[in-house]
N, CA, C and O of each residue as an XYZ file, in Angstrom:
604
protein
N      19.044     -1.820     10.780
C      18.309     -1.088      9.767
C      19.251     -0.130      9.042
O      20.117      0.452      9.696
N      19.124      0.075      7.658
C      20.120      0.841      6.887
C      19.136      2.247      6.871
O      18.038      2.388      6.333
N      19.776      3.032      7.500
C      19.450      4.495      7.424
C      19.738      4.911      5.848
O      18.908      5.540      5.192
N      20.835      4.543      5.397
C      21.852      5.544      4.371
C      21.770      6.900      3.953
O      21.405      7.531      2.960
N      22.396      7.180      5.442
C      22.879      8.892      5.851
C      22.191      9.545      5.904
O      22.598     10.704      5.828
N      20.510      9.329      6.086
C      19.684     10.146      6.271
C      18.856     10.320      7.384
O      18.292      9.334      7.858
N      18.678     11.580      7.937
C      18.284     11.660      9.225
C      17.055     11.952      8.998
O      16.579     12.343      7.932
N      16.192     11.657     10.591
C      14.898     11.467     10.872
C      14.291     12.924      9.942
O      14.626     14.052     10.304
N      13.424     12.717      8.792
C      12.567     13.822      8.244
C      13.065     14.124      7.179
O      12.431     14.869      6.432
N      14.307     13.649      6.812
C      15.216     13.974      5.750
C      15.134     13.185      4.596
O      15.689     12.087      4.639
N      14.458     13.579      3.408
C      14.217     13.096      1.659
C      15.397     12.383      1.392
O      16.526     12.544      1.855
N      14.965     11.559      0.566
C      16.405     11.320     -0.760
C      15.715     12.165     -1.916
O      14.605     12.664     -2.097
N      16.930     12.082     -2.618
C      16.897     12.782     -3.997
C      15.725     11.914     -4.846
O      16.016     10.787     -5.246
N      14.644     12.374     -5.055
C      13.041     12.140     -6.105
C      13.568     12.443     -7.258
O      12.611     12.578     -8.020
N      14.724     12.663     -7.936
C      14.778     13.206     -9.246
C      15.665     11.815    -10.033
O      16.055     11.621    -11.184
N      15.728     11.056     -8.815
C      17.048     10.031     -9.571
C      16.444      9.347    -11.127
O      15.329      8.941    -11.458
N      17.018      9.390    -11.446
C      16.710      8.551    -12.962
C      17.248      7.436    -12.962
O      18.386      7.093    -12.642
N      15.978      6.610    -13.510
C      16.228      4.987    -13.148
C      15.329      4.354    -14.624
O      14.151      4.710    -14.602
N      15.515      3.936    -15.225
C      15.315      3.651    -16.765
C      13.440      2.566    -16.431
O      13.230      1.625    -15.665
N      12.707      3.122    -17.170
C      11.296      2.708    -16.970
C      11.186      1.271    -16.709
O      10.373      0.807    -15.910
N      12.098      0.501    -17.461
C      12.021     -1.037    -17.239
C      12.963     -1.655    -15.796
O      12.962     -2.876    -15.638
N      13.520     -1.027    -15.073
C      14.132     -1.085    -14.176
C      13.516     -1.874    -12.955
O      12.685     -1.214    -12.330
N      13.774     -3.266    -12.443
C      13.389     -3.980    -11.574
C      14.244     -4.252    -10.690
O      15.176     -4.966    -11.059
N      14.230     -3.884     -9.547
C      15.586     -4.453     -8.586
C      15.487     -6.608     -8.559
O      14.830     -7.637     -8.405
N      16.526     -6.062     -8.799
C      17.832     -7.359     -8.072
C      18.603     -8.072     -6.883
O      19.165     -7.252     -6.157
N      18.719     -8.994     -6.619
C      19.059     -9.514     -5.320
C      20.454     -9.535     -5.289
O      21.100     -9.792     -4.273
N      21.078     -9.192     -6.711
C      22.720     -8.694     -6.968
C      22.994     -7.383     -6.374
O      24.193     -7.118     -6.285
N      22.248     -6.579     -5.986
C      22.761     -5.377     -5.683
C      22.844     -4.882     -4.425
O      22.070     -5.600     -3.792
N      23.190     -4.298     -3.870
C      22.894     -3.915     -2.760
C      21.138     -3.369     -2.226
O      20.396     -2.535     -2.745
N      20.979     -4.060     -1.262
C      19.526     -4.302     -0.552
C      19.610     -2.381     -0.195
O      20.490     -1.687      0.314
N      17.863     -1.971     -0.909
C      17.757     -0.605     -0.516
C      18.669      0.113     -1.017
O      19.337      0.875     -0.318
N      18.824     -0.004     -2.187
C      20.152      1.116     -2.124
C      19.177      2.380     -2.888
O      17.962      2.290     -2.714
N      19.759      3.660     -3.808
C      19.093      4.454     -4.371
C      18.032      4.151     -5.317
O      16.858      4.523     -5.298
N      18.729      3.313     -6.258
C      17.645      2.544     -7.232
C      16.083      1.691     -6.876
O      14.932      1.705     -7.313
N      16.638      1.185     -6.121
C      15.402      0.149     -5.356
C      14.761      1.048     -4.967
O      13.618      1.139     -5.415
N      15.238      2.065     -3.982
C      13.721      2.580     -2.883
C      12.961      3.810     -4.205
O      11.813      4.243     -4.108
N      13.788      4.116     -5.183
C      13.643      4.746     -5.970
C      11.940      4.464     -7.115
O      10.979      5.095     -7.554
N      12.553      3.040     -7.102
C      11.555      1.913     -7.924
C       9.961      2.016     -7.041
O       8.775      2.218     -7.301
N      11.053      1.663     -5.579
C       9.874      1.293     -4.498
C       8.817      2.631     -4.525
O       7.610      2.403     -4.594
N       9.269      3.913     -4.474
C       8.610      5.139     -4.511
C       7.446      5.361     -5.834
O       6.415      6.035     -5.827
N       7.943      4.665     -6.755
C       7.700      5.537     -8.120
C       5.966      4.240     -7.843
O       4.834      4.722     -7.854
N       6.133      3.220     -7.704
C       5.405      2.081     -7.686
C       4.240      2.521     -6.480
O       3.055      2.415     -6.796
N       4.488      2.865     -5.515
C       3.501      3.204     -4.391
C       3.225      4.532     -4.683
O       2.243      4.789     -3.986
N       3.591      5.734     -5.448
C       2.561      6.676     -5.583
C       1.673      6.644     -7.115
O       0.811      7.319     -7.678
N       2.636      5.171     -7.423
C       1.630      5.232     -8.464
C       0.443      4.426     -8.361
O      -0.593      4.498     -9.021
N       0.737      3.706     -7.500
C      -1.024      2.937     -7.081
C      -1.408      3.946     -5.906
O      -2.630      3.848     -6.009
N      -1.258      4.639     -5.103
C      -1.653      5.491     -4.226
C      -2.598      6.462     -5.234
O      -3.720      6.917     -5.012
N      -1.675      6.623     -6.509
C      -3.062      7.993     -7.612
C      -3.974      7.215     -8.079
O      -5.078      7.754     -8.140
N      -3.899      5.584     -8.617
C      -4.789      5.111     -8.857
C      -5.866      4.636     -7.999
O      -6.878      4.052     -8.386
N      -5.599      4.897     -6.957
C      -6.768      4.218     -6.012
C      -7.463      5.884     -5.446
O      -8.457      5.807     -4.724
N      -6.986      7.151     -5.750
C      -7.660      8.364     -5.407
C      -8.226      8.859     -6.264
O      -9.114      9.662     -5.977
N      -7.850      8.494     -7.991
C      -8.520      8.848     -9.071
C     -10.004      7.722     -9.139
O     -11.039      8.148     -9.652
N      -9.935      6.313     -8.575
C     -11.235      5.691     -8.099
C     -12.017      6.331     -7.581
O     -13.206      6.551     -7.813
N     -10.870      6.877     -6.332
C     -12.085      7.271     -5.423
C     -13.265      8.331     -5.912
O     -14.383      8.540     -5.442
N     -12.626      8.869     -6.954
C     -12.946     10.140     -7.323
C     -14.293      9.995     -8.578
O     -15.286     10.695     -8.774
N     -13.816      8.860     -9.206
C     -15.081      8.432    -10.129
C     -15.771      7.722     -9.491
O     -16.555      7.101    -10.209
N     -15.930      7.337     -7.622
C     -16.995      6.474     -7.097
C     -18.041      7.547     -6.416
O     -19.268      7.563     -6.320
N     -17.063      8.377     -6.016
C     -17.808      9.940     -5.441
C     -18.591     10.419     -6.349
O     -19.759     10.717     -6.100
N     -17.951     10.576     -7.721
C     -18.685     11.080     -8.564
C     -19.902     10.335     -8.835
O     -20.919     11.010     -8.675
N     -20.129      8.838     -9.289
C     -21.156      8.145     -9.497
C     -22.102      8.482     -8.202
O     -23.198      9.020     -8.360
N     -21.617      8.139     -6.960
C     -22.957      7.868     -6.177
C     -23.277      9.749     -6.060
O     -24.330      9.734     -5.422
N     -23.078     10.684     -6.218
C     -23.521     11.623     -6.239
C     -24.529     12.222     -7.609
O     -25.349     13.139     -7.563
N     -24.185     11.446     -8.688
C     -25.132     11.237     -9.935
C     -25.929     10.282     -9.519
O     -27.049     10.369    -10.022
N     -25.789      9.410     -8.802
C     -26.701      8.171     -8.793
C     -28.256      8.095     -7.835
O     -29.062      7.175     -7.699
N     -28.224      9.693     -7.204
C     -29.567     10.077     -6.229
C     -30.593     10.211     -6.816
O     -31.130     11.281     -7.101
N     -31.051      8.893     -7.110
C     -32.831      9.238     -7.884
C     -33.572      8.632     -6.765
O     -33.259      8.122     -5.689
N     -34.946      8.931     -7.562
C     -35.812      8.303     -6.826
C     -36.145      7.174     -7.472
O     -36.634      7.188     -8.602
N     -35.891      6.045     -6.762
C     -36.702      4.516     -7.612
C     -38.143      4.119     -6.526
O     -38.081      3.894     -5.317
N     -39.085      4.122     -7.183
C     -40.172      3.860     -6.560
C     -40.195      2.562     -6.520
O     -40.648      2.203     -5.433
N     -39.867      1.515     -7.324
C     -39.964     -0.160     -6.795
C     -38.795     -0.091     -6.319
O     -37.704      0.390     -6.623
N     -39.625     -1.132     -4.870
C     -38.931     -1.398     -3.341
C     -37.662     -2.033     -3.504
O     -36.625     -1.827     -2.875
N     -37.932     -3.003     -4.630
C     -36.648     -4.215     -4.261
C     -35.458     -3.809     -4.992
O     -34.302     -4.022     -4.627
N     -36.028     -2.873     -6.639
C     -35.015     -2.024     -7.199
C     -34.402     -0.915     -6.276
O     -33.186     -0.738     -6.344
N     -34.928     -0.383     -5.675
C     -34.367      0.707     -4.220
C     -33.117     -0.042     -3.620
O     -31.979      0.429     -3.603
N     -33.470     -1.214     -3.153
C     -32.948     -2.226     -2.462
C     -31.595     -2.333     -3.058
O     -30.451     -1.928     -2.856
N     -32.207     -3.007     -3.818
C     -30.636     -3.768     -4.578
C     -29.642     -2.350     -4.422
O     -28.612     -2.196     -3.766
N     -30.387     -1.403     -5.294
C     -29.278     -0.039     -5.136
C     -28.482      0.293     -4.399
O     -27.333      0.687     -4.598
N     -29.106      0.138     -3.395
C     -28.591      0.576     -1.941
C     -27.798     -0.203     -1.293
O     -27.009      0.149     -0.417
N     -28.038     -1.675     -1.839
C     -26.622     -3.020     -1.537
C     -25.777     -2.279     -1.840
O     -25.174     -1.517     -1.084
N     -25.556     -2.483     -3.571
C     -24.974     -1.751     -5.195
C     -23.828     -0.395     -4.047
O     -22.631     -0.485     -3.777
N     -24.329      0.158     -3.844
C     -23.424      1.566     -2.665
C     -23.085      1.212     -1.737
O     -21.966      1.608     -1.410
N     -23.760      0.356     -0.856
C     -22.964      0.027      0.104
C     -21.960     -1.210      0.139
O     -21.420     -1.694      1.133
N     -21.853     -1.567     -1.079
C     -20.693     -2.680     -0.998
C     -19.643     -1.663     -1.764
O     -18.447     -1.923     -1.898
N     -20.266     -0.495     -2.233
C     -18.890      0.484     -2.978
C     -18.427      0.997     -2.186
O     -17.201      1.077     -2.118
N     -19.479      1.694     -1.027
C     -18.695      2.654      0.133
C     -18.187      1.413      0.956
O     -17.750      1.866      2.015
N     -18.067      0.186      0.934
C     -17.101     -0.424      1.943
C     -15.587     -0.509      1.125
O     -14.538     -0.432      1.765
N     -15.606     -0.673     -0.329
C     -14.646     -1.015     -0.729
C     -13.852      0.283     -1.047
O     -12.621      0.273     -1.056
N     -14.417      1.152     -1.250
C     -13.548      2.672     -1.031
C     -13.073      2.703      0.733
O     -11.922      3.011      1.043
N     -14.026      2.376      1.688
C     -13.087      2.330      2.700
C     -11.799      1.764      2.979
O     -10.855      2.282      3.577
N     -11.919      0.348      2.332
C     -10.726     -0.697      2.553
C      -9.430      0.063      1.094
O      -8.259     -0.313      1.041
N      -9.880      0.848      0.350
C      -8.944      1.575     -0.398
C      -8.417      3.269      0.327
O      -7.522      3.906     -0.229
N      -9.050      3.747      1.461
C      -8.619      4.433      2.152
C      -7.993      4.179      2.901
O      -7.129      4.982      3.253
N      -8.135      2.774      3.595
C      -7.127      2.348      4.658
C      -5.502      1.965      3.733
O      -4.384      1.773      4.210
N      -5.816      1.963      2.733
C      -5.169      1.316      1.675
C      -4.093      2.472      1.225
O      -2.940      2.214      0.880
N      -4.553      3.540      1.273
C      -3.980      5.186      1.295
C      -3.287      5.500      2.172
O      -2.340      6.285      2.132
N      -3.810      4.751      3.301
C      -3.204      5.014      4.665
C      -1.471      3.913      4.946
O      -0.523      4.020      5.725
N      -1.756      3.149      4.067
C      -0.251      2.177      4.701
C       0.553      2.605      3.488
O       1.763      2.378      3.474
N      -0.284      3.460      2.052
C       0.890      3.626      0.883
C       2.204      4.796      1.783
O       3.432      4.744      1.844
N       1.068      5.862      2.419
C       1.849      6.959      2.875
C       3.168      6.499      3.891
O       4.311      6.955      3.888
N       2.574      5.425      4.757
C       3.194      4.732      5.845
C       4.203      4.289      4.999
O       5.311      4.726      5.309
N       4.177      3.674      4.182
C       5.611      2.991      3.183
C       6.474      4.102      2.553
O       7.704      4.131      2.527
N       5.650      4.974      2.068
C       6.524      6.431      1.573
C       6.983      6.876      2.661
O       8.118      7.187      2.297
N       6.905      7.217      4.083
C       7.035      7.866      5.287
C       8.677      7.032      5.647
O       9.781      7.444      6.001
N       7.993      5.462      5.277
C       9.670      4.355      5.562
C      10.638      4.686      4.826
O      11.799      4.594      5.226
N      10.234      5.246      3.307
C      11.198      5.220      2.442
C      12.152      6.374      2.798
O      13.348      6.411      2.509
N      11.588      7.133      3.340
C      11.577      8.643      3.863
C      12.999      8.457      4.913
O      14.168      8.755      4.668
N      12.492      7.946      5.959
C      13.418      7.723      7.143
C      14.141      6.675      7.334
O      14.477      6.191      8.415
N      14.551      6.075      5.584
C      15.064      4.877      5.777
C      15.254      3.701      6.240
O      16.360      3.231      6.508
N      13.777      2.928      6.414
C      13.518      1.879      7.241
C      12.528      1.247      6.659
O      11.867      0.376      7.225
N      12.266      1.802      4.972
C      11.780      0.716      3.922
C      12.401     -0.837      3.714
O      13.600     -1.110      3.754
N      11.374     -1.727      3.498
C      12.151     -2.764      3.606
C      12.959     -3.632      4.278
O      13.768     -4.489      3.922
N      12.525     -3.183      5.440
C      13.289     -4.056      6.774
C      11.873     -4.242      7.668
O      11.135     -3.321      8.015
N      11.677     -5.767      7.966
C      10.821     -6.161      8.424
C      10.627     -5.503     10.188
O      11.637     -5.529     10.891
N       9.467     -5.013     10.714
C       9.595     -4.208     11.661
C       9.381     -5.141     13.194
O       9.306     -4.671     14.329
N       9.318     -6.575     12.780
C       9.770     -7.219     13.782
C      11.097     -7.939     14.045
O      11.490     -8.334     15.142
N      11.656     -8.035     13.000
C      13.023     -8.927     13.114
C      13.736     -7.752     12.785
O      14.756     -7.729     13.474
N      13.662     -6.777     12.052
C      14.915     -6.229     11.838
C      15.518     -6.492      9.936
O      16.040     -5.694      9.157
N      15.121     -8.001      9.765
C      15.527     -8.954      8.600
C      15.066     -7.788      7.404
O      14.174     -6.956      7.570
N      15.752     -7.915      6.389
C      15.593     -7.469      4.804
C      13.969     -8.147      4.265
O      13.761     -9.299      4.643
N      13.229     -7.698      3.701
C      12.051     -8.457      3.792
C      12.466     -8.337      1.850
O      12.887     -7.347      1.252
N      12.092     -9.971      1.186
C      12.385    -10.000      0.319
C      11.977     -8.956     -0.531
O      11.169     -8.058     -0.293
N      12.921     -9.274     -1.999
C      12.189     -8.282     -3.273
C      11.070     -8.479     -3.879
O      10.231     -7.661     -4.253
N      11.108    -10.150     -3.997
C      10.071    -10.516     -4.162
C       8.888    -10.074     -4.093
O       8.162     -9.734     -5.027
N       8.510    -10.069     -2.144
C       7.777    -10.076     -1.330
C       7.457     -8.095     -1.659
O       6.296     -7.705     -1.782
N       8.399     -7.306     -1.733
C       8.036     -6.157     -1.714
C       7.434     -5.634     -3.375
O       6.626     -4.762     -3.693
N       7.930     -6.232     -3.877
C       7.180     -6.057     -5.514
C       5.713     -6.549     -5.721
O       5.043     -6.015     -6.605
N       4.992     -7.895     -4.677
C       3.916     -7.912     -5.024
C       3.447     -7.330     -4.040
O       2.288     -7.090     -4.380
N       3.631     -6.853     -2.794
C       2.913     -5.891     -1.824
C       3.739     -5.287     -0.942
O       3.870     -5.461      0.270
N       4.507     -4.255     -2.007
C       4.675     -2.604     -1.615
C       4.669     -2.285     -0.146
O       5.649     -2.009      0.546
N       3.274     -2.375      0.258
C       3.077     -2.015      1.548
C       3.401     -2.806      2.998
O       2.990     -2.478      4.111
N       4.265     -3.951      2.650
C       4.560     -5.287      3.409
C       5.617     -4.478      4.539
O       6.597     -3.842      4.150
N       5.327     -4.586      5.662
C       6.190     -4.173      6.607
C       6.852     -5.499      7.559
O       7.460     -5.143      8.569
N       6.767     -6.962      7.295
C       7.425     -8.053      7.682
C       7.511     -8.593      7.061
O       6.618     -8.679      6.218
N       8.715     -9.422      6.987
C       9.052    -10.306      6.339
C       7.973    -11.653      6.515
O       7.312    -11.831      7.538
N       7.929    -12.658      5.179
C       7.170    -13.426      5.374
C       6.808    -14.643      6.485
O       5.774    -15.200      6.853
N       8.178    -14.736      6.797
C       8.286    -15.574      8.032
C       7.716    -14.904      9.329
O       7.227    -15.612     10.209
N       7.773    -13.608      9.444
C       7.355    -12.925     10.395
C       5.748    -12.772     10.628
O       5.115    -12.820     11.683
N       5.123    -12.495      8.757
C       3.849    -12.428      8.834
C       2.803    -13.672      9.188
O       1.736    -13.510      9.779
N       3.326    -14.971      8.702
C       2.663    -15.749      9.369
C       2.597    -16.434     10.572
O       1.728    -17.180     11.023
N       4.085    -15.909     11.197
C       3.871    -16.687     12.757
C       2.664    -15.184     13.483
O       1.903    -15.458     14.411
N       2.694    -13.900     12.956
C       1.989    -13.207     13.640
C       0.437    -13.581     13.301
O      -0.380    -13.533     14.220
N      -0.011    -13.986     11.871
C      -1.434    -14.454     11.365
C      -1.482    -15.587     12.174
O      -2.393    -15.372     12.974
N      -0.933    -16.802     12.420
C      -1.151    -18.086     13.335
C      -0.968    -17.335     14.849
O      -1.016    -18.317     15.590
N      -0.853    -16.590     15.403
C      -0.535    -16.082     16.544
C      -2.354    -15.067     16.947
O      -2.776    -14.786     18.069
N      -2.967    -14.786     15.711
C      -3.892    -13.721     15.928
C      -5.086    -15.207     15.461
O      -6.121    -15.407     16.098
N      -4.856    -15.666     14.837
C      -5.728    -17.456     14.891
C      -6.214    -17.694     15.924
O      -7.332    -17.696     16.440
N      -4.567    -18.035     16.333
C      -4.678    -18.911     17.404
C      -5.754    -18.302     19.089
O      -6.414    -18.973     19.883
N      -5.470    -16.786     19.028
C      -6.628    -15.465     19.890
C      -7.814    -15.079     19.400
O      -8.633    -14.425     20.045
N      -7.971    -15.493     18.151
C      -9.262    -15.094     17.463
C     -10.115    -16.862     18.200
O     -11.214    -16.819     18.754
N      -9.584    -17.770     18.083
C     -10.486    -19.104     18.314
C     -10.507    -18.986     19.527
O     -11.686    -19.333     19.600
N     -10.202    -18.771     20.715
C     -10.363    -19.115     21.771
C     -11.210    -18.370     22.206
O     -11.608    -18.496     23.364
């Protein structure tokens, strides 16, 4: 795992300037300033978008306390919220692995798959940020939790 010189609790520099269109490369060195830089700017920026949700779902169902006297209109409503308060949950848990990835970037152990050790692609980390194995890793562990879920 590439630390690069930073000890347990210890920041990198948040101020680096890295040009808005800036996408890492498989030319450069894996993790270096730029990348985890990218990687940072990308996970707190879906981390605000999923708390500024949260914030207009709070707001709705707290406007949304009437009284509906037909039963099945009640009903439906009350689906209507509870399929919102599940999906704000699965966006809190969702809060919960952005920090976990900022926490990696933190102690230098972004981007290294946490069972092999292996570089987990760019690819792989550009469409989900929050990926802590490499892909080879994630599906022998999904066929592995299959294979205990059927029996």
């Amino acid at each position: 795992m590439a630390n690069l010189g930073l000890h347990k609790g210890e920041t990198m520099n948040k101020s680096l300037n890295i040009p808005d269109d800036y996408v890492p490369a498989e030319d450069e060195p894996f993790m270096n300033e730029r990348q985890l830089e990218y990687f940072r700017r990308k996970l707190i920026a879906w981390k605000e978008d999923l708390i500024e949700g949260s914030k207009v779902t709070i707001s709705g169902l707290q406007n949304n306390t009437r009284n509906i006297p037909d039963i099945t209109d009640r009903a439906s409503e009350e689906t209507d919220r509870a399929l919102e308060l599940r999906a704000r949950d699965r966006q809190r848990k969702l809060v919960s692995k952005i920090d976990a990835a900022l926490r990696r970037i933190d102690e230098g152990e972004y981007g290294y798959c946490e069972v092999t050790g292996a570089p987990i692609s760019l690819k792989r980390l550009d469409a989900r940020p929050i990926a802590t194995m490499t892909l080879e890793a994630q599906e022998k562990h999904e066929r592995r939790e299959k294979v205990h879920r059927d029996d």
